[in-house]
C-alpha positions in Angstrom: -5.4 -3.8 -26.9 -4.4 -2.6 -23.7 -7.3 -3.0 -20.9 -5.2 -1.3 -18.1 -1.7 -0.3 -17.7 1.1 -1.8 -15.4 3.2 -0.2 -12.7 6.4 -1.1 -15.1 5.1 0.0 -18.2 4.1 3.8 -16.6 7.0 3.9 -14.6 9.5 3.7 -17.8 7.2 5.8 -19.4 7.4 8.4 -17.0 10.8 8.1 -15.7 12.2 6.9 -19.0 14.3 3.8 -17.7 13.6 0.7 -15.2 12.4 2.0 -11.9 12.3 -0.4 -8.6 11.1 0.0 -5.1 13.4 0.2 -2.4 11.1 -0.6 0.7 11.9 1.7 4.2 11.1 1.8 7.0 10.8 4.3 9.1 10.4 3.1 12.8 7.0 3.8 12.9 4.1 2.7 14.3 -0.4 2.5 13.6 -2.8 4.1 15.9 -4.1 0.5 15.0 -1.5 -0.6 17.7 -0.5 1.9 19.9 -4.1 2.5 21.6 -5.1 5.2 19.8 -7.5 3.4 18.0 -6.9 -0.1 19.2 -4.0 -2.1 20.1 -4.2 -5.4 18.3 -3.9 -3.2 15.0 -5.5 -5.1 11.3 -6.7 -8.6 12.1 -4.6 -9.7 8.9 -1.4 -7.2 9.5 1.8 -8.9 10.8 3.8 -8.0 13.6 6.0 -6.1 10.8 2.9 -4.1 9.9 2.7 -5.1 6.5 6.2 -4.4 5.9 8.2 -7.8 6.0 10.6 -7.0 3.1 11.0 -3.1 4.4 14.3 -2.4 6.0 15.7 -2.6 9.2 14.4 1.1 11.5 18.0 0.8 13.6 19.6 2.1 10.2 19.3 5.2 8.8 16.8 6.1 5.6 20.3 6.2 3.8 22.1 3.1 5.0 18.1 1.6 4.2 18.2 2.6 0.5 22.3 1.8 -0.2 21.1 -1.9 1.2 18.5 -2.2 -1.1 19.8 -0.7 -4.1 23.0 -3.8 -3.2 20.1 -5.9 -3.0 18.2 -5.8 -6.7 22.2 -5.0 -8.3 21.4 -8.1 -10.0 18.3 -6.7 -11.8 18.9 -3.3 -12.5 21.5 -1.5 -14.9 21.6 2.2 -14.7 18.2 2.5 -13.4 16.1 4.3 -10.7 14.5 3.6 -7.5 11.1 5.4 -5.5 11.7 5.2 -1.7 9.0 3.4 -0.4 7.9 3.9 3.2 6.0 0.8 3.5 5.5 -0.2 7.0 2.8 0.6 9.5 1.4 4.2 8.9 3.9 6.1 6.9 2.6 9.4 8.1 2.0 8.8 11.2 4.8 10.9 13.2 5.0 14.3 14.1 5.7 16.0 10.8 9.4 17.4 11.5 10.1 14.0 11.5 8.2 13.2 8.9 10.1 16.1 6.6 13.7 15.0 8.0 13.2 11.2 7.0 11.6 12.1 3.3 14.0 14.6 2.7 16.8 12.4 3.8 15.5 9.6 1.2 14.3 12.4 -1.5 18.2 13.4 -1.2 19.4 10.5 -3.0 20.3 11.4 -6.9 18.6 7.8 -7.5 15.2 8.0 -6.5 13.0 9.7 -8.6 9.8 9.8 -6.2 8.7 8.9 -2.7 5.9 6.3 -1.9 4.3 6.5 1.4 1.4 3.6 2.8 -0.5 5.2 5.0 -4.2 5.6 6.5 -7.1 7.9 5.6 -7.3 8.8 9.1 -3.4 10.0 9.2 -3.3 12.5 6.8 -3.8 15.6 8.9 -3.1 19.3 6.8 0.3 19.8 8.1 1.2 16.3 6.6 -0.7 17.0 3.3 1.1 20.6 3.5 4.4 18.4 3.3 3.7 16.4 0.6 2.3 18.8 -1.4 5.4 20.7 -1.1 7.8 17.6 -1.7 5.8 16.6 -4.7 6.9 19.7 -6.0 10.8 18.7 -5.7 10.0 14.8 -6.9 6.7 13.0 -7.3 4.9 11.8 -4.5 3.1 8.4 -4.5 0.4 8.1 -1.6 -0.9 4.7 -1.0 -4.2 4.2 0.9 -5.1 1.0 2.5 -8.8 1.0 1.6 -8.9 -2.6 1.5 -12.7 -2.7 1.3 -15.9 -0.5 1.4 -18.5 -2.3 3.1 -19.0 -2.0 6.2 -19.2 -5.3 7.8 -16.1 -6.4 5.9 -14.5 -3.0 7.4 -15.4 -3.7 10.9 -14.2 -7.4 10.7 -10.4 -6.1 9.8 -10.7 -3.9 12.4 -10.0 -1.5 9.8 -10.8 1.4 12.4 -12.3 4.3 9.9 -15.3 5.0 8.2 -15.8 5.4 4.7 -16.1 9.0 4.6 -12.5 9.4 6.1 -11.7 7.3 3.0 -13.6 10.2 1.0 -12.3 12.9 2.2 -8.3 11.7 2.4 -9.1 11.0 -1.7 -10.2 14.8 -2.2 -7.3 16.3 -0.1 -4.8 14.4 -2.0 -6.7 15.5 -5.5 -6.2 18.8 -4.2 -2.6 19.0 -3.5 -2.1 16.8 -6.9 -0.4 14.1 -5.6 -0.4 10.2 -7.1 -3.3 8.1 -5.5 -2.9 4.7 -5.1 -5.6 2.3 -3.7 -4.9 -0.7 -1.7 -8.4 -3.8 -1.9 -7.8 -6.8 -0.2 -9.9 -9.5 -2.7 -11.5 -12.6 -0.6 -12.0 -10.8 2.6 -14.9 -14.1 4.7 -18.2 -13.0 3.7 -17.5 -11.1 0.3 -19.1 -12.1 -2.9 -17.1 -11.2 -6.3 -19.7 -8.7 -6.8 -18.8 -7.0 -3.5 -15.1 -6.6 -4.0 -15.4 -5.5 -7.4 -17.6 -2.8 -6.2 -14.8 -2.1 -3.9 -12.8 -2.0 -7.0 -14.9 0.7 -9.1 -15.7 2.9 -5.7 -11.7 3.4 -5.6 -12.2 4.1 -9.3 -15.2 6.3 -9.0 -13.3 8.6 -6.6 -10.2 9.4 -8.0 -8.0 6.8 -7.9 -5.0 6.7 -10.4 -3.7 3.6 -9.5 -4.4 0.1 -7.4 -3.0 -2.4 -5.4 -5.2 -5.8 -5.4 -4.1 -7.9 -2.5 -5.2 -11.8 -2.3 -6.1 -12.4 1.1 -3.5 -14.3 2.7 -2.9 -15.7 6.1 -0.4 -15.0 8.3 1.2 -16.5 11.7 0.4 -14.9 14.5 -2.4 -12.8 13.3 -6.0 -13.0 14.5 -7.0 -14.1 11.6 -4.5 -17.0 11.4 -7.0 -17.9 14.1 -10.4 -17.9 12.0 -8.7 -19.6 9.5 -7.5 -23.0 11.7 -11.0 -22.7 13.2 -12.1 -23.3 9.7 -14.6 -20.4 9.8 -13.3 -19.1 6.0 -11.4 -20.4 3.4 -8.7 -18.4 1.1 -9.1 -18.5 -3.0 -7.0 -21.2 -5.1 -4.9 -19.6 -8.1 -7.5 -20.4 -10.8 -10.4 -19.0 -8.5 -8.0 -15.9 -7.9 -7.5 -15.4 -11.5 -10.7 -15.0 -12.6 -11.7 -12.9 -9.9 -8.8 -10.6 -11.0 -9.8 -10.6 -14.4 -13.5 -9.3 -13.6 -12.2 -7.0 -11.3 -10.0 -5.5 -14.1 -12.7 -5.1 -16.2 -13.9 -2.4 -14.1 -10.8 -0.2 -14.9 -10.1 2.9 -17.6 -6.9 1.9 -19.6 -5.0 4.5 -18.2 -5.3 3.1 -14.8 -2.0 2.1 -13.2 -2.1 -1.7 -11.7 0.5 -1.8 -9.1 0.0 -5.1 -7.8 -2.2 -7.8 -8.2 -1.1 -10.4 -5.9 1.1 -10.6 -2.8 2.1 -12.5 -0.1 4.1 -12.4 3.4 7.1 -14.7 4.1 7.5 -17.9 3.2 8.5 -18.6 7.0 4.9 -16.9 7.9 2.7 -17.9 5.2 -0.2 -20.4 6.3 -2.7 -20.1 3.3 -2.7 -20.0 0.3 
């Protein structure tokens, strides 16, 4: 019995071969950084803004994607790839730019959809006027860092929104028909298991069709790096972690797509776990 389904197993269903991300960049940046909002952006986001493996903004969207289609060669026969624009706020740009840089990875006969991380609070109607019209060319995958819904948890990340922006982002992607994907950061300081797994079934509960569940992990050079050598939390083990996944599965319909369930940073960045 299947008790959720992974982000391989629908992807070859829907696309009917092996399908990997290729992850962009597109020389953006987070009103989490550029004063908007704040400057110091996330309290757990790197320097990279939570995209280390995405590719290098001084090449081009194409010269991005033929680089990482050379690099997984090794694991892929005859496949396809989703252009992922994972770093910082993927919508966050004025949306000419926005069109020329999707289009330009959308153009590629090899990728089959377009993936954009973004924030609730960056999805203004000209964007969600885009996307509704590229999903219509290829599918569009949104993904939403949510990371948690309480509001202590929220204001300690410096996550910058409230949960009704997170609300309403969900209800204008439902209406353009776009793929929803959640991202919930498990073992945020201060969060029982019954916390983030109602974290978990609130991204559920309003419309999610897929998750990302993130371990928290500590980075170099983050303001949390700090709490963390001042001793004021401590980060799961793998056993600990397990479980805590398992439960928080057990919130989920079958049909709901699990697109992660673990990650990291670098290895040259990684302090805990």
């Amino acid at each position: 019995m299947r008790y959720y389904t992974s982000v391989n197993r629908y992807l070859q269903q829907r696309f009917g071969c092996k399908v990997y991300k290729v992850a962009l960049s597109g020389g953006f940046t987070c009103p989490n950084r550029d004063g908007t909002l704040d400057s110091r952006g996330c309290i757990f986001c790197s320097r990279g803004g939570s995209g280390d493996f995405a590719g290098d903004p001084a090449q081009s969207i194409t010269q991005q994607l033929c680089r990482g289609k050379a690099a997984l060669a090794g694991k892929i026969k005859n496949g396809k790839y989703i252009a992922y624009f994972q770093s910082y706020t993927g919508t966050y740009a004025p949306v000419e730019r926005l069109r020329a840089l999707y289009t330009e990875a959308l153009a590629d006969p090899q990728v089959v959809a377009l993936s954009v991380a973004t924030r609730p609070d960056c999805l203004p109607p000209q964007v969600l006027d885009l996307l509704a019209e590229l999903n219509r060319q290829k599918p569009v995958f949104v993904e939403l860092g949510l990371q948690t819904i309480h509001r202590n948890s929220a204001a300690y990340i410096r996550r910058g929104y409230p949960l009704l922006v997170f609300d309403q982002a969900m209800a204008n992607l439902t209406a353009i028909g776009v793929n929803k994907v959640v991202h919930i950061i498990l073992g945020l300081p201060g969060e029982s298991r019954d916390q983030m797994a109602e974290s978990v079934r609130y991204a559920v509960d309003h419309g999610a069709d897929g998750l990302k569940l993130q371990l928290l992990h500590v980075l170099r050079g983050t303001d949390l790096a700090s709490d963390y050598e001042k001793g004021l939390f401590c980060t799961y083990e793998r056993d600990e972690y397990i479980s805590l996944v398992i439960s928080c599965l057990e919130h989920l319909r079958p049909d709901m797509v699990i697109h992660r369930i673990t990650g990291d940073g670098p290895k040259d960045l990684l302090i805990a776990p």
